[in-house]
N, C-alpha and C positions, 0 to 999 in steps of 0.2 A: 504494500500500500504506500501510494506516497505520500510525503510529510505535507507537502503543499495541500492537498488533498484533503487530510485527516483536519490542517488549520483551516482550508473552507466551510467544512463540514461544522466544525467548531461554532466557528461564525456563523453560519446559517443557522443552527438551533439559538442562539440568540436575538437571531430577527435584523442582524445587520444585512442590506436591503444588495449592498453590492457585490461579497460571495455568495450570494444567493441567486442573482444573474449570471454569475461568471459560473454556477455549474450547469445552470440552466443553458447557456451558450454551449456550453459542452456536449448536455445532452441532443441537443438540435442539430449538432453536425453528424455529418454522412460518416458510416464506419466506426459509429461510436460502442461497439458491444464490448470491449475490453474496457473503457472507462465506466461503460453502466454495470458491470460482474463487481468492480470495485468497489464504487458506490452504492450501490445497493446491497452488496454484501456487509458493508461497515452498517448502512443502517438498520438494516436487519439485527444485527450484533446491537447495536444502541436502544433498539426499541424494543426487545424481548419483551413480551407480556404486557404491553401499551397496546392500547385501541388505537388503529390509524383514524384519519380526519376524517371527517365527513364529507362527501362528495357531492353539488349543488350543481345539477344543471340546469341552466336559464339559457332556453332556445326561444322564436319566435320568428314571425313575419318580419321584413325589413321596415324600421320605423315604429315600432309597437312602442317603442320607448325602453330596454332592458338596459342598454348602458346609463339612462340618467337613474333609473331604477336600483340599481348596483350603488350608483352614486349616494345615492339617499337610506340604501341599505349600511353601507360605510358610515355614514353619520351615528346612525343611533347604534351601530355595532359597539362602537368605541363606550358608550355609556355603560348597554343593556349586557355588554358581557365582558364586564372590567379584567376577567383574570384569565381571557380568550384571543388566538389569535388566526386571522382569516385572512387567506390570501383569493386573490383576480384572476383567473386566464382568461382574458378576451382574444376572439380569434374577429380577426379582419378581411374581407375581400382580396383578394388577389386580382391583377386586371388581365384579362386574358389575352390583349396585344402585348403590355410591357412586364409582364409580372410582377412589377411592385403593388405595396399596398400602404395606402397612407396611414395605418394604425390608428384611426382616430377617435377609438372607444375611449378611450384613454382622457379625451379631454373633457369628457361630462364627466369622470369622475376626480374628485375635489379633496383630496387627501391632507392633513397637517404635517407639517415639518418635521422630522425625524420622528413622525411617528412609525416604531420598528412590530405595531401587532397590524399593520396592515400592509400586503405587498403585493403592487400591482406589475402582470405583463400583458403582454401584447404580442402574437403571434399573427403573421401571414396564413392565409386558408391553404395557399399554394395551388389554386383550384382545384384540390382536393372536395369531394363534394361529402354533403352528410353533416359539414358544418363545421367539419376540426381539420387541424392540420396532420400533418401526416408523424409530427411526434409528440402531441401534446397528450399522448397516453402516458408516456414514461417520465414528462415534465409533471403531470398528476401527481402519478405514484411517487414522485423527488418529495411532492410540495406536500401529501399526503402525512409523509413523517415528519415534517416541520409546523405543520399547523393546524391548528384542531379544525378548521372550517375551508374546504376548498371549491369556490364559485368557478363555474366553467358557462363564458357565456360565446352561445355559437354566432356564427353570421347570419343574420338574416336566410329563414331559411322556406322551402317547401310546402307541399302537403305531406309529402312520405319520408322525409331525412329525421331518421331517427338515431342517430351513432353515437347522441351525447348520453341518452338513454342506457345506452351500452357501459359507458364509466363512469354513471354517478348511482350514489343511495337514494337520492332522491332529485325527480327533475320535474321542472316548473313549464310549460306553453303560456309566454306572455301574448296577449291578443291585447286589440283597444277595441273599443264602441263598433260596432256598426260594422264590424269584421267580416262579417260574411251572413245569410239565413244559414234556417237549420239543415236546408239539404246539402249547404258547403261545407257545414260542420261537419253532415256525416259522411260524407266523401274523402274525406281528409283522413289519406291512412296512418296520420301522427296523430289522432285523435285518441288512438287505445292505448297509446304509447306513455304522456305524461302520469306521474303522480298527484299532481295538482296543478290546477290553471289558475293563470290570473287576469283579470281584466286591469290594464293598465291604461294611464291618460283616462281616468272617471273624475274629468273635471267637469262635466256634467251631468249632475244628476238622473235626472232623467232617460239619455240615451244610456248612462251604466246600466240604470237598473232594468230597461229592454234588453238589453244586452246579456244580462248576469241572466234573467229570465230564460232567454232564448237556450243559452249556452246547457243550463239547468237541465231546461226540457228534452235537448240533444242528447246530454249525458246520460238520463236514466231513461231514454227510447234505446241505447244501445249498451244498459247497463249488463246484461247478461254474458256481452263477451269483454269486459271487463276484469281485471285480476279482482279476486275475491267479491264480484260482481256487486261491490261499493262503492257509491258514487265519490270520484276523488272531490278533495275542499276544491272550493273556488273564491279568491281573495277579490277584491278589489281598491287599486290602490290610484294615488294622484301624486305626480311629484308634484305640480304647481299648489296645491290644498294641502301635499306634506299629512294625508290620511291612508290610513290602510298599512304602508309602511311597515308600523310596529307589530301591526298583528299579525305580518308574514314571519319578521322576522323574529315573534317568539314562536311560531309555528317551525319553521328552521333547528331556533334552540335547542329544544325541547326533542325534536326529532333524533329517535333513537334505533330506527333500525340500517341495518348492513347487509348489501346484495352477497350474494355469494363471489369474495374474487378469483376463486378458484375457474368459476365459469367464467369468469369476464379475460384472465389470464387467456384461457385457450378460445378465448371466440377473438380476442385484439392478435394471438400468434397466428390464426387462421387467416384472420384478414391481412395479416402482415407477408404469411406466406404468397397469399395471392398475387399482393402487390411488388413482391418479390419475385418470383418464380412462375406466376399465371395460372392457369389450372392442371399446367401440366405438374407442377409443384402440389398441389392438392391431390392430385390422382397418386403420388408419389407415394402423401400421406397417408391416404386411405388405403393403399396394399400393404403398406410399413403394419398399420391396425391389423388389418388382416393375415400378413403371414405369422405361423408360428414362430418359424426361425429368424427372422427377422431382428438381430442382435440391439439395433436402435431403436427402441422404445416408443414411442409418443404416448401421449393420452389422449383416449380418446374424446371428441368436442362434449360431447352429452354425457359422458362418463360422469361419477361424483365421487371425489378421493376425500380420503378425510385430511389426509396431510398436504399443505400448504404448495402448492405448484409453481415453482421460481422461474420467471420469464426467460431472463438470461440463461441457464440450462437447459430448458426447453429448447429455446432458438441455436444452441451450439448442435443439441442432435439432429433436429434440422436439418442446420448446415451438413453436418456431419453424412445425415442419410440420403441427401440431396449428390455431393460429393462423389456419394460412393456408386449411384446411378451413372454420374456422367464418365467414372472412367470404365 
């Protein structure tokens, strides 16, 4: 392990904001599986028998308003949970002539100076579609062991991108007023997919509560294919009115259960395999499953192990049985 390494590390469970980027940059470059075995293995070693953070994802329509929302989430964080600390991944458009992206979530949210229990990034989509970038799984899992609260909000998105779904405990559909009727709502194949909705911008009265109405009605017409066929909450909130706000985020607080990451491990290395190797790479995997002699192991997607499934391992057999194809 190196020494440099072990003092970012250091730094980063203290909340100082700038080795906390610098491994983050690390994790985001190409070729990174020898510095993610490292780090993830020290934290693993540091975290023995701690609950990792909580995982928040805020998806939406483009414009629903989720970064001034975040914004205003940040304010009364700092009050409502004096002895807690939460960090930001906002993922930004990519442009599909030049591929930059102006990162501009970033500037509805409104952060105090050195304060170290809030740490905000900003990530390019890369025109990766689904709403994330193609390594803010493993920036999660970094940010996961540093702080108890982590927000993941996607780009404006769809009826059917559901990916943020796939890495949080729990995930939010910010919608506004007058969003769509109920034959759009149930059209919309993200609709089964949130934990809870929120109606945001109800700076007016009246179209909120047509709105909160409507949305109601849609939910318990399609309640039966629903997880535990109960109707998820539905908030609504205003940043201009500055209501509703609090009552998400003690809804959040309080929020205490945990996906399995066992399964989320091998559904993020499936999809990674894909976008590695294509389906020829998949087909690989599924005869590796199937033969008995087959020395390299995987697990298989739907399988459920009780012992804890470590990505970086995973991805070396992979490689490994991938390897041993080609020659």
């Amino acid at each position: 392990m190196e020494k440099d390494l072990l003092e970012l590390i250091d730094y980063a469970y203290s909340g100082e904001k700038y080795p906390i980027a610098q491994i983050i940059s690390k994790i985001e470059t190409a070729k990174n599986l020898d510095f993610r075995k490292q780090l993830f293995s020290e934290l693993t070693k540091r975290n023995q028998g701690k609950e990792e953070g909580l995982t928040i994802g805020i998806t939406g329509t483009p414009g629903a308003g989720k970064s001034s929302l975040l914004g205003e989430i940040c304010k009364d964080f700092l009050s409502m949970a004096p002895n807690k600390k939460m960090a930001i991944v906002a993922i930004d458009p990519s442009s599909n002539i030049s591929g930059g992206s102006i990162l501009g979530d970033r500037t509805r949210v409104v952060l105090p100076r050195r304060e170290n229990r809030i740490y905000f990034r900003s990530q390019p989509s890369q025109l990766e579609l689904g709403g994330l970038n193609p390594y803010t799984y493993h920036v999660i899992r970094f940010l996961r062991n540093i702080f108890d609260y982590v927000f993941v909000e996607t780009v404006g998105i769809g009826q059917n991108e559901i990916a943020v779904s796939l890495i949080s405990d729990v995930s939010f559909l910010v919608m506004q007023p007058l969003g769509g009727d109920q034959v759009q709502f149930m059209k919309s194949g993200i609709m089964e997919v949130p934990d809870a909705f929120i109606i945001n911008k109800c700076d007016e009265e009246s179209l909120a509560n047509s709105s909160y109405y409507m949305l109601q009605t849609t939910l318990e017409f399609i309640k039966d294919i629903l997880p535990d066929q109960n109707l998820p909450p539905i908030f609504k909130t205003s940043v201009v009115k500055r209501t509703g706000v609090k009552e998400l985020l003690s809804y959040i607080l309080s929020y205490n259960k945990r996906k399995d990451k066992n399964y989320e491990t091998k559904t993020q290395l499936k999809k990674w395999l894909v976008a590695e190797f294509g389906h020829w790479g998949l087909r690989v995997w599924n005869e590796a499953n199937k033969s008995p002699n087959q020395t390299v192991r995987l697990g298989n997607i739907l399988e459920k192990t009780q012992s804890k499934v470590l990505y970086e391992e995973e991805e070396d057999k992979i490689l490994q049985l991938v390897q041993s194809y080609i020659k």
